[in-house]
N, C-alpha and C positions, 0 to 999 in steps of 0.2 A: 459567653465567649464572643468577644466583636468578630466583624466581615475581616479584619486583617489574621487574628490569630486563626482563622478558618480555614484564608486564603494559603497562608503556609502550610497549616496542614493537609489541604487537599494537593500543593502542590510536592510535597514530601511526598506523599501516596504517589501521584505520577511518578517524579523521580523515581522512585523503588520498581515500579514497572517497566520503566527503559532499563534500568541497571540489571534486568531477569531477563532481557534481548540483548543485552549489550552483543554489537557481531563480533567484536574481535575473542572475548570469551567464548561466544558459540563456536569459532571457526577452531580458535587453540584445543577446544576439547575434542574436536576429533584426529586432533596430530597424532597420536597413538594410529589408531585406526587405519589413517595416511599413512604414517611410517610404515606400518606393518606392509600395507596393499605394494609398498612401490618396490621394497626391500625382498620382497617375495618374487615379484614379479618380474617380465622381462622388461623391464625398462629401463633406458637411459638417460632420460628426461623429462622434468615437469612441465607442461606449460597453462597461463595461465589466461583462463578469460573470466569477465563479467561484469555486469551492469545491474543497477540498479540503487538507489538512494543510499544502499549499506554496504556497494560494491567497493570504497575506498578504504575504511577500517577491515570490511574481508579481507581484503588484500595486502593490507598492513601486516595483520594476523599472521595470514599464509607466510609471505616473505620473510618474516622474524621465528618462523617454524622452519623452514624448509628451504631458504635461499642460495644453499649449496647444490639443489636439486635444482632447481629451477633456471629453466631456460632463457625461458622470454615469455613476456605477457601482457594485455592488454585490457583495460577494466574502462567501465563509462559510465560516468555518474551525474546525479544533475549540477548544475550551475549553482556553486556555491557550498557544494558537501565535500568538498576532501581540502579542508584544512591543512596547514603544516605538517603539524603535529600525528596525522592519523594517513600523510600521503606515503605511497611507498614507494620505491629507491628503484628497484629493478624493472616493477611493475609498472607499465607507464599511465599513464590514465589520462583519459581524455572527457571532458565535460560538455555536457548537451540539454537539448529541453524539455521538460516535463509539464503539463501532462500531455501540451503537443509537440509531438516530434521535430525537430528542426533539423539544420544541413547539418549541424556536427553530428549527431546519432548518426544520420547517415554515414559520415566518412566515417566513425566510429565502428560501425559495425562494417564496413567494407574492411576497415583494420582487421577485425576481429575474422572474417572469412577470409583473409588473406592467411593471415595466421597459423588457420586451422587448414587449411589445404595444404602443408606444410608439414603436418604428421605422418606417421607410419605406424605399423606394431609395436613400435618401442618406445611410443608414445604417452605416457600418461596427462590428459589433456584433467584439468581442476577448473570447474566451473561454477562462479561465485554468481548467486541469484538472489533478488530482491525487490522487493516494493517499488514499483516506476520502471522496470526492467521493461517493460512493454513499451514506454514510447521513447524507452532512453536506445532501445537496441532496435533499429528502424532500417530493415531494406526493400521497400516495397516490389512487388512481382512483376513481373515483364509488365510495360506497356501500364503501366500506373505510375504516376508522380508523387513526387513527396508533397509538394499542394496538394494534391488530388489526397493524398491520408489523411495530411492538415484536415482536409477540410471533412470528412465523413467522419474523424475522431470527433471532433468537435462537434459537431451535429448528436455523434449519438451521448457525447456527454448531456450536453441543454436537455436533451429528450428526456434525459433521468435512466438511461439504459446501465442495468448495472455489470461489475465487472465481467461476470458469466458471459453477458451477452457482449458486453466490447469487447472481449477476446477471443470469442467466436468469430467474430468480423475482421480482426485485426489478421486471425491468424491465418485467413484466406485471401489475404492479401499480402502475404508475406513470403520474402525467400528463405527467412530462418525461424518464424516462432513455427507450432505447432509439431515439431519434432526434425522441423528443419536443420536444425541447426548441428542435433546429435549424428544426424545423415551426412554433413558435409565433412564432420569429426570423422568418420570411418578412414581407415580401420584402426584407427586410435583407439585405448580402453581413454573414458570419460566417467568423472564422478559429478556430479552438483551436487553442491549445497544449497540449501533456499534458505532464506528465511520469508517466512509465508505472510504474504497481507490479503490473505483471502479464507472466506467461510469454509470451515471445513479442509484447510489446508490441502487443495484438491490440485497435486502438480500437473495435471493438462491447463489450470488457471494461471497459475504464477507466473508473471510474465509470457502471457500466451504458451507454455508449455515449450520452448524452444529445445531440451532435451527429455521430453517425453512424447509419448504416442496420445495422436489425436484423435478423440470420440468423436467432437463434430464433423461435419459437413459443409459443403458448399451452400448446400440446402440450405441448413439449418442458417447460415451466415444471410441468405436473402433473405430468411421468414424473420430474425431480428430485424432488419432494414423496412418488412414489412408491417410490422410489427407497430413499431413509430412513425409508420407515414413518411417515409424517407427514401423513396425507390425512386420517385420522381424528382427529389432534391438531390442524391446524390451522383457523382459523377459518373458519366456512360461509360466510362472506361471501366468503372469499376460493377456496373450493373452489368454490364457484359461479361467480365470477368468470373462472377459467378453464377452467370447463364450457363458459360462455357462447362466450367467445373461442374454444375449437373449435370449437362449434357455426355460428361465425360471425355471433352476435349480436351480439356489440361490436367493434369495428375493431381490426385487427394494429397493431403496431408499424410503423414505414416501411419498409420493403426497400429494396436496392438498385435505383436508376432510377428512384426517386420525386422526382419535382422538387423535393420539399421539401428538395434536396442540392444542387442545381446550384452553388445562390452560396454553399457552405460548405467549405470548406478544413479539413484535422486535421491539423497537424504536430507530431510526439514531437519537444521537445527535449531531453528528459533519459531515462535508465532506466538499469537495472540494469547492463548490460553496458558502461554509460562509468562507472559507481561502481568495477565489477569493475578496469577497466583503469585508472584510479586507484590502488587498493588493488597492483594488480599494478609498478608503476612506483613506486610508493613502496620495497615492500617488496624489489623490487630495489638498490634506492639505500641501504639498510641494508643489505645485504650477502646477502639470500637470493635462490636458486636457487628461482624461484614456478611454481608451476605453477596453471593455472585448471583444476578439475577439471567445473566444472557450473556453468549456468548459469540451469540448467532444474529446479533441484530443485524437487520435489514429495513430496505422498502425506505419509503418518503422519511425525510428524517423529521418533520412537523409530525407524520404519525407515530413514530417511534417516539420524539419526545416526549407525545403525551399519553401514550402507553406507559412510560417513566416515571413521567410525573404522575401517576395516578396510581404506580404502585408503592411511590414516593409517600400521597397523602396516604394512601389505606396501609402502609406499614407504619408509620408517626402517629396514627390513631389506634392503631393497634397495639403496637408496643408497649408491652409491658414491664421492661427491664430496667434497670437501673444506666448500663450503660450506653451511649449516644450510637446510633446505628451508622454504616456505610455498606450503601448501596452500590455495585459493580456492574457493570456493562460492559459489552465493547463488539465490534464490527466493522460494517461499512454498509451508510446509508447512502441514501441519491437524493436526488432533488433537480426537479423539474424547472430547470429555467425557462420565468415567463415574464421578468421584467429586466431592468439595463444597468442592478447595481453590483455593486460587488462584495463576495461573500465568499462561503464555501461551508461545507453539510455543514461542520461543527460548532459553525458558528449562529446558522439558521437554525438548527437541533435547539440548540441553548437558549437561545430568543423564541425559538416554540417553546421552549419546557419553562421560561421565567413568565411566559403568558399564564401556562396550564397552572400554577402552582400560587399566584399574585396572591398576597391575603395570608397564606400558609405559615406563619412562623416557624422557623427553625429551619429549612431546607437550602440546604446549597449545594450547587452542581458544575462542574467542570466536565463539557466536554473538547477533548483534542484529538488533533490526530496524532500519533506515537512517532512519525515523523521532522513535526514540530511546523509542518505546514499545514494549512486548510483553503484552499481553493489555491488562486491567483494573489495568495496576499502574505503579508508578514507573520502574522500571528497562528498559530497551532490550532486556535478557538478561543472559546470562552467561558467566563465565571458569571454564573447569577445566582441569584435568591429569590426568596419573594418580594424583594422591595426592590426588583430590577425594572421593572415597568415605571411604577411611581414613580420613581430615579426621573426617568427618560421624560414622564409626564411635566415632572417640575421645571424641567428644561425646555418643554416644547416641543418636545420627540412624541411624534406617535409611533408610537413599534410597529402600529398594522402597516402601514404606509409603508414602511421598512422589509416587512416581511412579503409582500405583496410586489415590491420591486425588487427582492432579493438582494437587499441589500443591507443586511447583515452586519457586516462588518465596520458601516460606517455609523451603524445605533451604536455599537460597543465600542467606536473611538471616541466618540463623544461623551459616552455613560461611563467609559473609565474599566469595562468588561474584557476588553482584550486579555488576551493568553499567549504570551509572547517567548519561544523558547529559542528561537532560533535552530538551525538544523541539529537535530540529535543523534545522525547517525545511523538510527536503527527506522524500520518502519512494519508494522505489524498491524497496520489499521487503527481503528480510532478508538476511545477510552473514555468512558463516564464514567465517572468520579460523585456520589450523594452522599453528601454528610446530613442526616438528620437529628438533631437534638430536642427530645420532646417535653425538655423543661421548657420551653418560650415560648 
């Protein structure tokens, strides 16, 4: 089988993993559910919020379910995701910046808590949540600026701080994640929905938890910042900020048993591990022997890669079977920015795992993000093999060089590795893809 008959197949396997998140399917399937809650209850009105990368097809969904019900509403997505075809009518939406916050998130979410101060008991408030919700829904706390977010988000990204801890941080700097948001909803009944881009589908994480109750602390927010050597980098305003909050001069986030939960609902309809089983039921029906190896991956994506790749080689040696194996993955890795090029994990993941593997016949690997972005750039990620280095070699590419400035993205424009999907709608973290064939 050549690198093109490959390339379709592993991209046919992704496909099948987006279409097992698709949002607007997730959203339809709990119209029953909805209908029932609103039809029961004392309500005269839907209204709708939410943000995040899958916030426009949510909202499509909802609207084409429910738009006799629905009042008004307001949804925020990044620049570039809500298409014609998937925008909706009643629902207005407003687009912003990911993954640092910009002024539109801001007036975005000033929308959205305007909105919401706006309900009563007879309220039923639908809150659509998703992947980038955290810097698409942006109001930072008394006496912090949105440069001053700008700039401590970005700090803890470079650091490699992963998502646990960036919303730790976020969310004590904010007037609506960390259960903020469900608090401003009162006395409205509120549902969300999520669809999850995080390990363990842990909704205090999703988008900083803006309708749910927060475990951290102000604490725990300065011992991240301490963590990375960032106390003295970041801005006073904001080391002050949670001075205070330990100190107990500004109020916590809500905890669990805060009534500001009673009348609030969070149900996952989508995540990783129904993409994975997707991916996995497809790539059976092409004729491989899948196996899920992780679903949980984390930490530096160079080690994750070649953690990969080395269960890549010792399965293709092992293998005993007749037909070609596919190996599965998926999470959310980090990566420690310490040079000035441009990339993003799945694309550095892929260019570690084409090093680990060089020599290897038969191996090929797609990793992306299920969004259809990875970093600051066009492409989802990337495709290699073992003869992805050599490629680069014949050309005059040193990879180390590449990997060493993090700069990723510009090895696979040149070597022809790019993975290019353009926004998908859906986001649920990121996806490796191994095809092994131990004929070659």
């Amino acid at each position: 089988m050549n690198d093109a008959e490959k390339k379709k197949i592993i991209a046919a396997i992704f496909s099948a993993a987006l279409h097992a998140v698709d949002p607007r399917e997730a959203v339809r399937r709990t119209s029953k559910m909805l209908r029932g809650r609103y039809e029961s209850g004392p309500f005269r009105r839907i209204i709708v919020v939410g943000f995040g990368k899958a916030a426009c097809p949510m909202a499509k969904a909802l609207e084409e379910e429910f738009a006799e019900y629905i009042d008004t509403g307001y949804v925020i997505t990044k620049y570039g995701h809500c298409q014609k075809p998937i925008r909706p009518i009643k629902i207005r939406v407003g687009e912003a910046g990911h993954p640092a916050p910009d002024e539109q998130g801001l007036r975005g979410a000033m929308e959205i808590i305007r909105i919401l101060k706006d309900v009563d008991a007879a309220t039923l408030v639908v809150c659509l949540i998703s992947g980038g919700g955290s810097a698409l829904l942006v109001s930072p706390y008394g006496g912090i600026t949105l440069h001053e977010k700008q700039l401590i988000t970005n700090l803890l990204l470079k650091a490699g701080a992963d998502i646990t801890e960036l919303n730790t941080v976020r969310k004590h700097l904010s007037l609506v994640k960390g259960g903020r948001l469900a608090e401003i909803a009162r006395p409205a009944t509120m549902i969300s929905f999520l669809l999850s881009d995080v390990i363990g589908d842990k909704l205090d994480v999703i988008a900083s938890g803006p309708t749910y109750h927060d475990p951290s602390t102000y604490g725990d927010a300065l011992s991240v910042l301490e963590k990375y050597e960032l106390t003295r980098r970041a801005p006073p305003s904001i080391i002050e900020l949670l001075n205070n909050g330990v100190k107990g001069l500004v109020p916590e986030t809500p905890k669990a048993g805060n009534p500001v939960f009673d009348k609030v609902e969070n149900v996952i309809i989508g995540s990783l591990g129904a993409a994975i089983r997707g991916a996995k039921e497809k790539a059976e029906a092409l004729g491989y022997e899948t196996i899920v190896l992780s679903e949980t991956l984390q930490g530096e994506a160079r080690d994750a890669a070649t953690w990969l790749a080395g269960k890549a080689v010792e399965m293709k040696t092992a293998h005993k079977h007749v037909r070609p194996l596919c190996l599965l993955s998926g999470g959310e890795t980090t990566v420690t920015v310490r040079g000035t090029g441009t990339g993003g994990r799945n694309m550095e993941f892929a260019l570690a795992f084409a090093d680990a593997v060089t020599g290897q016949e038969g191996i090929t690997l797609l990793s992306a993000g299920t969004d259809g972005t990875d970093g600051p750039t066009d492409a989802a990620g990337a495709i290699v093999n073992n003869r992805t280095i050599a490629d680069g070699r014949a050309l005059g590419i040193d990879h180390l060089r590449y990997l060493t400035d993090n700069d990723s993205y510009n090895f696979f424009k040149q070597t022809g590795g790019l993975f290019v999907t353009g926004p998908t709608g859906t986001n649920v973290m990121d996806l490796q893809i191994v095809l092994i064939d131990r004929n070659e």
